[in-house]
C-alpha positions as a Python dict, from the first residue, in 0.01 Angstrom:
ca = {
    (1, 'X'): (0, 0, 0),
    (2, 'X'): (-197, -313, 69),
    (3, 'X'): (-499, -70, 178),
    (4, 'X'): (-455, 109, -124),
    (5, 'X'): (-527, -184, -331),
    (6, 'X'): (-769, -311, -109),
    (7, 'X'): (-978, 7, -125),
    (8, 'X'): (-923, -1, -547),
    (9, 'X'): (-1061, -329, -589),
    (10, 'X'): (-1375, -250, -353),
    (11, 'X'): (-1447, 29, -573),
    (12, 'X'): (-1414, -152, -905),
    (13, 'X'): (-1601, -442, -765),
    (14, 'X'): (-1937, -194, -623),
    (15, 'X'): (-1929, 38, -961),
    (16, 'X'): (-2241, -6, -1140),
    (17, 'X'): (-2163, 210, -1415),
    (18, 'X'): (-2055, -61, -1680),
    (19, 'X'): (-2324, -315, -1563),
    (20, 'X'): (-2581, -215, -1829),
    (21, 'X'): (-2284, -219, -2083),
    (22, 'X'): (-2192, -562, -2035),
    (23, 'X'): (-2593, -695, -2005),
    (24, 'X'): (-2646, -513, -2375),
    (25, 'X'): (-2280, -687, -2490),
    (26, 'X'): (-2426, -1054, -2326),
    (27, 'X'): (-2753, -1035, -2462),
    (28, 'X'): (-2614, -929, -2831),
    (29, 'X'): (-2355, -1226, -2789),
    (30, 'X'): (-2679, -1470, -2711),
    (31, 'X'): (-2835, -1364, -3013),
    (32, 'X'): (-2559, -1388, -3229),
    (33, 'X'): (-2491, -1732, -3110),
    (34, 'X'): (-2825, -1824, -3139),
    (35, 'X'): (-2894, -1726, -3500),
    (36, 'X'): (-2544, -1899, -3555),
    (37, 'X'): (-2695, -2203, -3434),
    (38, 'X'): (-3029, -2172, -3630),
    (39, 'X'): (-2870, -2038, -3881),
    (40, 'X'): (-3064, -2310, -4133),
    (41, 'X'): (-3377, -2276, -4012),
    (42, 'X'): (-3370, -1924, -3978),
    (43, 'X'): (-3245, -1849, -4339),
    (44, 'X'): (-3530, -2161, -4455),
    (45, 'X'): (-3803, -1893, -4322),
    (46, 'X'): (-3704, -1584, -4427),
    (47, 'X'): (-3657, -1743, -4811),
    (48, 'X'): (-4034, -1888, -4757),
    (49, 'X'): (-4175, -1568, -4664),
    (50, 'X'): (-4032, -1361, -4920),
    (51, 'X'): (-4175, -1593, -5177),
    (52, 'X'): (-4458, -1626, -5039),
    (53, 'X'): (-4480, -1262, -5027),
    (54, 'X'): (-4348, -1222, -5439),
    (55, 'X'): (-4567, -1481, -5526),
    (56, 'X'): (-4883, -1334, -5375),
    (57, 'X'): (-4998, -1604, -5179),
    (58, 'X'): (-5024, -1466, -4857),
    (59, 'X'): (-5251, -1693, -4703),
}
């Protein structure tokens, strides 16, 4: 039984299957936390280029 397990957990632990999975779910979890974070700034841009854009200055 103990083998059993033994051999399960070496076979969970060497699948590489779900690795690219979990780098796309990190790397969507940094950017979300990161545009949390500069959420201000972020929002302060995007409202300055869209009038600058309306306004026709786009120098």
């Amino acid at each position: 039984m103990k083998k059993k397990v033994v051999k399960a957990m070496r076979a969970v632990a060497t699948d590489k299957k779900g690795m690219e999975l979990v780098q796309v779910a990190i790397l969507v979890a940094i950017a979300v936390v990161i545009g949390l974070i500069f959420r201000t700034q972020i929002q302060s841009f995007v409202d300055d280029v869209f009038s600058d854009l309306s306004s026709g200055k786009f120098s």
